[in-house]
N, C-alpha and C positions, 0 to 999 in steps of 0.2 A: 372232551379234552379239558385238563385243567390250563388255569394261567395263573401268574401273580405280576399283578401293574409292579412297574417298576418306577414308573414316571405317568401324571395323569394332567392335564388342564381343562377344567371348567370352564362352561359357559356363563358368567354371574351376570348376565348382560339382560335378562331377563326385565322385562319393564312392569309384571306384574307380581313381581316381590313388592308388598308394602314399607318395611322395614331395611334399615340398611345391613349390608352383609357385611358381620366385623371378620377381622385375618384370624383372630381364634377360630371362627365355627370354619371358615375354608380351612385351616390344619385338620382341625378335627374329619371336614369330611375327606383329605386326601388320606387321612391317617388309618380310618376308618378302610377305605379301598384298598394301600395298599397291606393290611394285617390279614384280608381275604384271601383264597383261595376261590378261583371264581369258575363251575362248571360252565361251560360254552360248547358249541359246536364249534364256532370260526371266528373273524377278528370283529364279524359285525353284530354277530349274535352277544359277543362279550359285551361290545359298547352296548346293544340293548340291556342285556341284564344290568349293570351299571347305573346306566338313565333310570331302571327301572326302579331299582333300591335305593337310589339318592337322589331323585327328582329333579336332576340337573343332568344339561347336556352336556357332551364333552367335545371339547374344541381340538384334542391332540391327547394320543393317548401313546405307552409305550408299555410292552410287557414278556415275558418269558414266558415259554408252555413246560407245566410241569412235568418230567418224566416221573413214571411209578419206578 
């Protein structure tokens, strides 16, 4: 199935970033997610794929599945 996030929230809570996380690079990664098209099987395979390309968890996620 395809999806596209509609709505996504990070986890930046992460204690082993060195550096602080400025609100530019968090736009850039929602922006980033939502201009994808994201192959999945189901809602939890998405949130994997997701962690997987942007190295951050997701705390709440929202998304449409694409019709062909």
């Amino acid at each position: 199935m395809q999806f596209q996030v509609t709505d996504i929230a990070f986890d930046f809570s992460d204690d082993a970033y060195d550096e602080p996380i400025t609100d530019e690079y968090k736009e850039e990664l929602r922006e980033g997610v939502f201009g994808t098209v994201w192959e999945a099987d189901d809602e939890d395979d998405l949130i994997e794929e997701i962690t997987a390309a942007t190295g951050w968890c997701i705390k709440s996620i929202d998304y449409r599945i694409v019709l062909k």
